[in-house]
C-alpha positions as CSV (number, residue, x, y, z in Angstrom):
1,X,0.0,0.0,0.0
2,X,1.4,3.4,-0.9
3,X,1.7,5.3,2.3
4,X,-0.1,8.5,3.3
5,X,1.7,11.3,4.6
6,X,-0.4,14.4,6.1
7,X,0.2,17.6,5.1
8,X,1.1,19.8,7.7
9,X,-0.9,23.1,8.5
10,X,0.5,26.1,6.9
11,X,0.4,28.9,9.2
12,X,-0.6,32.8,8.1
13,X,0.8,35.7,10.8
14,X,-0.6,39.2,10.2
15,X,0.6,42.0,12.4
16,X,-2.1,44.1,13.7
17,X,-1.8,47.7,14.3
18,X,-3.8,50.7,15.2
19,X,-3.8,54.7,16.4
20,X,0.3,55.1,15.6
21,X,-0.2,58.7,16.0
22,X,2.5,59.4,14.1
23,X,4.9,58.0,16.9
24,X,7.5,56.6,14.3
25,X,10.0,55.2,17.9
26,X,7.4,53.4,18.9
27,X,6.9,51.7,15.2
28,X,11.0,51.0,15.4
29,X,10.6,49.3,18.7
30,X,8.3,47.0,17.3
31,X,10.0,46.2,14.5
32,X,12.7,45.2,16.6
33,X,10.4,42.9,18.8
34,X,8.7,41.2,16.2
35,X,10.2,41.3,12.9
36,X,7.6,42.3,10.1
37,X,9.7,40.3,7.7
38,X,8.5,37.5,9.3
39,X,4.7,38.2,9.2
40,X,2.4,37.9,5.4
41,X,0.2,40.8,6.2
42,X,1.1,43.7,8.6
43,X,-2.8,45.9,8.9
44,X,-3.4,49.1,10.2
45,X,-6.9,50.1,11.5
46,X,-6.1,54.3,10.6
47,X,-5.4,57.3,12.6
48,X,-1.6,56.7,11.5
49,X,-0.8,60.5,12.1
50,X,-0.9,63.8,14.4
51,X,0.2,63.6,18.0
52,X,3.7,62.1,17.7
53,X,5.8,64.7,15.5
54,X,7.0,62.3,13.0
55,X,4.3,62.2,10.5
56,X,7.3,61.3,7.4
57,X,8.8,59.1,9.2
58,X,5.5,57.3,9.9
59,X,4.3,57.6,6.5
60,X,7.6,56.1,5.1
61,X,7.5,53.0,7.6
62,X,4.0,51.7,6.2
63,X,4.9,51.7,2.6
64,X,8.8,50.5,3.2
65,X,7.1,47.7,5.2
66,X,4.2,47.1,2.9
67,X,1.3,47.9,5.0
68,X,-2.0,47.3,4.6
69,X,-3.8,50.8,6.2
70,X,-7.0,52.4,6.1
71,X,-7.8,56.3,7.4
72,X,-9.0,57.6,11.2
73,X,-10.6,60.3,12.1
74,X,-7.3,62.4,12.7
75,X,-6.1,61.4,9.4
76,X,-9.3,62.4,7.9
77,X,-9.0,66.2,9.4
78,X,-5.2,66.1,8.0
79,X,-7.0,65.5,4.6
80,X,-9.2,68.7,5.3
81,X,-6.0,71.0,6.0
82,X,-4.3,69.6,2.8
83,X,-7.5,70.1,0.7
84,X,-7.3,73.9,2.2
85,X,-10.7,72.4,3.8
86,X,-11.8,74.2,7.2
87,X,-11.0,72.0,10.0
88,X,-14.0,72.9,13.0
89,X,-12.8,70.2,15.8
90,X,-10.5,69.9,17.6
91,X,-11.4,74.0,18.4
92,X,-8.7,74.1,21.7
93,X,-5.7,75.6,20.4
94,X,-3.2,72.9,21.7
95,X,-5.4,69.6,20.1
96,X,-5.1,72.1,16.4
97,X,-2.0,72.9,16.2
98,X,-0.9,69.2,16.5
99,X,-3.1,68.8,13.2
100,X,-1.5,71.9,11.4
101,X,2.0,71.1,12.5
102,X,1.2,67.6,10.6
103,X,-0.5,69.0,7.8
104,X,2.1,71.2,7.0
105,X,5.2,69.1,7.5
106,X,4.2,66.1,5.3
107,X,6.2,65.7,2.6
108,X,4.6,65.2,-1.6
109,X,5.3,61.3,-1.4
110,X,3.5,61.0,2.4
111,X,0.6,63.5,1.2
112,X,-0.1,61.1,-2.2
113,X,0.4,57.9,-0.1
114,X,-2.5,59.6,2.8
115,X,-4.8,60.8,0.3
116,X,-5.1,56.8,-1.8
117,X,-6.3,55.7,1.4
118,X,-9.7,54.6,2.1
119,X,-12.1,53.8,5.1
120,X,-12.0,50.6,5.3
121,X,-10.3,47.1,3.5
122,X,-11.9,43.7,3.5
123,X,-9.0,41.1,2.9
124,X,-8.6,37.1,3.0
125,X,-6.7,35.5,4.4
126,X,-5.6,31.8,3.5
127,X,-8.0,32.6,0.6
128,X,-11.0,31.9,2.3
129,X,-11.1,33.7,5.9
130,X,-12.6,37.1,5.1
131,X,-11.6,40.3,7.1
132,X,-12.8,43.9,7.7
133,X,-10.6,45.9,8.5
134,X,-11.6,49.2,10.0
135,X,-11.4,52.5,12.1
136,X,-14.1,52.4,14.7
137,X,-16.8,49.7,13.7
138,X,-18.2,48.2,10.8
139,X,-21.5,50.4,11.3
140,X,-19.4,53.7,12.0
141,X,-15.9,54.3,11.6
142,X,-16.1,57.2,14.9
143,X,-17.8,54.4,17.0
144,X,-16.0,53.6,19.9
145,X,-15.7,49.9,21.1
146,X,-14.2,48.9,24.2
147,X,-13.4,45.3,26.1
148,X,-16.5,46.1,28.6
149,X,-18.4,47.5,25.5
150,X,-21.8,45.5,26.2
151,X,-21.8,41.8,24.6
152,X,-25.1,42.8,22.7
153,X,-23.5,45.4,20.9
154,X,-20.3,43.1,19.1
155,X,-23.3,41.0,18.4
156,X,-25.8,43.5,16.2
157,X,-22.2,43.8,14.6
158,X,-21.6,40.8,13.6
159,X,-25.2,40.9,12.2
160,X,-23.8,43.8,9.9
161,X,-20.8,41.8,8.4
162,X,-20.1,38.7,6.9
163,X,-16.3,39.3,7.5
164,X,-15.1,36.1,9.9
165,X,-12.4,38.7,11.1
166,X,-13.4,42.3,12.5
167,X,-10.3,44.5,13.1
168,X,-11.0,47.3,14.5
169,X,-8.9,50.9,16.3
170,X,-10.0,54.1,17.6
171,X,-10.7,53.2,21.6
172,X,-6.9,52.8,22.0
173,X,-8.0,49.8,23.8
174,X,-6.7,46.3,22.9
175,X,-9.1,43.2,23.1
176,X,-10.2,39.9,21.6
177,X,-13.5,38.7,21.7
178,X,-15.5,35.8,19.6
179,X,-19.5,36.3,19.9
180,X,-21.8,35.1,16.7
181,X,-19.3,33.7,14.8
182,X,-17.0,36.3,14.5
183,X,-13.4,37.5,15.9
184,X,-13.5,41.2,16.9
185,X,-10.1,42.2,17.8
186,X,-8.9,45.3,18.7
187,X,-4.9,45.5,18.4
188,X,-4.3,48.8,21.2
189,X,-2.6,51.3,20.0
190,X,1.1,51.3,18.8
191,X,1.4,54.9,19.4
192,X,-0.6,56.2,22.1
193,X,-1.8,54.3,24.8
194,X,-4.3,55.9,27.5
195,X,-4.6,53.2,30.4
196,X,-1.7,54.7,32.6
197,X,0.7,52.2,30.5
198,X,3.1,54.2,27.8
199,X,4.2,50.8,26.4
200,X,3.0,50.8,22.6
201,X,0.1,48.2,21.9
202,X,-0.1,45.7,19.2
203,X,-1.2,42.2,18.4
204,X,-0.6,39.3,16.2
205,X,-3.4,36.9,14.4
206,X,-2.3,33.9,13.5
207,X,-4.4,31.4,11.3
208,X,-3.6,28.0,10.9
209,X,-6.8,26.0,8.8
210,X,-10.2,26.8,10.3
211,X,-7.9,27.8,13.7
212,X,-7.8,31.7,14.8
213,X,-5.9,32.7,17.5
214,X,-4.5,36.4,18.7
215,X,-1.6,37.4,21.2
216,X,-1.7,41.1,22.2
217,X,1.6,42.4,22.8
218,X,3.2,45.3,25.1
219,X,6.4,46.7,24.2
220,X,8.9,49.7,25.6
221,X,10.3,52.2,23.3
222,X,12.5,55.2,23.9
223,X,9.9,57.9,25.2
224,X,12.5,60.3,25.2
225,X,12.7,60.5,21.4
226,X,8.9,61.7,21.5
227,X,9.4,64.2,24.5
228,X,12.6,65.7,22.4
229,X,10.8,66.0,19.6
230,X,7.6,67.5,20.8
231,X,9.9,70.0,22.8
232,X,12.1,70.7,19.6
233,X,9.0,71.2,17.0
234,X,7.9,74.0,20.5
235,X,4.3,71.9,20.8
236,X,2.0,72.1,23.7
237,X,4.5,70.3,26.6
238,X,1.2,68.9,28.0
239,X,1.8,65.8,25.3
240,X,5.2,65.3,26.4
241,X,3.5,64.4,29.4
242,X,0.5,62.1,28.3
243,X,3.5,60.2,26.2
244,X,5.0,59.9,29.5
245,X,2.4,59.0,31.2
246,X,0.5,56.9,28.7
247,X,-2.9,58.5,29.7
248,X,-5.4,61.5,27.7
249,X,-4.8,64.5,29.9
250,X,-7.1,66.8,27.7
């Protein structure tokens, strides 16, 4: 009898990010943690600028590294700016000027490679596993969902998608939940985090066959570099100390 030899389980990992804020150290310290060489899909749930003062630097990781990104809501008022658009919120002087600083220091390349994004990217993985990928929800891309966001809620969602995968930013907050079917995970964010922990945020979905499984990761960078940069580019000092601090103060 010829013998049978199973094949083994080939195994995708995609590198989930989200909320960068333009925080280009933090992006290096990842890289150097988990090596995107080694991943087939590195995503990015938006809001990739303003905050951090690297917005080039930022804009130049994604595409060296091949990202997969879609816009947030601060990318979308950067957009306004460019456009010569009127920008009504944020309206407190130190939250604005963090948006015009941006606006004004991205280079032609980063502006053309901001403005050919869109909202939202469905994708598949191992062919057949469909994702979303987006902001703040399927529903609304400036909803906010949270790990104590009510059960009830992820499930009207999952109602509203047939994506298997729901990858989602915007609450800076990172998660993993399964409810009707579907795996919303929420990465953190790798730029800004607001629970009183500065370490950057990020996660990694690995699919092996019908098998879905996510590992959120915490990782240090050089805060410094942020604090010297803000201080350089004479920006509010008040985010020199939420960087520090890894809370919102405002």
């Amino acid at each position: 009898m010829p013998s049978c030899v199973a094949a083994a389980l080939m195994t995708s990992r995609i590198l989930l990010l989200a909320d960068i804020h333009g925080n280009f150290p933090a992006l290096e310290a990842i890289a150097r943690e988990l090596d995107p060489a080694s991943f087939q899909f590195i995503v990015n749930c938006g809001d990739s600028l303003v905050y951090a003062p690297f917005p080039n630097e930022t804009m130049q990781w994604l595409s060296t590294h091949k990202v997969i990104s879609i816009l947030g809501n601060t990318d979308k008022k950067v957009i306004r700016l460019l456009k010569g658009k009127n920008v009504k919120k944020p309206g407190k002087a130190e939250k604005r000027i963090m948006y015009t600083t941006t606006a004004d220091a991205l280079g032609a390349e980063e502006k053309r490679r901001l403005l050919a994004l869109g909202e939202s990217r469905e994708l598949f993985f191992e062919k057949r596993i469909k994702a979303g990928i987006f902001h703040g929800s399927p529903a609304d891309p400036d909803e906010f969902l949270f790990a104590d966001t009510p059960d009830e809620r992820f499930h009207e969602l999952a109602k509203k998608t047939d994506c298997r995968i729901v990858v989602t930013g915007h609450s800076h907050t990172p998660y993993h939940k399964y409810l009707s079917g579907t795996h919303f995970i929420n990465p953190g964010s790798a730029g800004r985090m607001f629970d009183g922990d500065p370490r950057v945020s990020c996660a990694v979905l690995e699919i092996a066959g019908d098998a879905i499984a996510v590992r959120h990761y915490r990782i240090a960078y050089t805060v410094d570099d942020v604090v010297a940069a803000i201080r350089k580019h004479r920006l509010p000092d008040i985010y020199a100390a939420m960087f520090r601090q890894g809370k919102k103060l405002n």
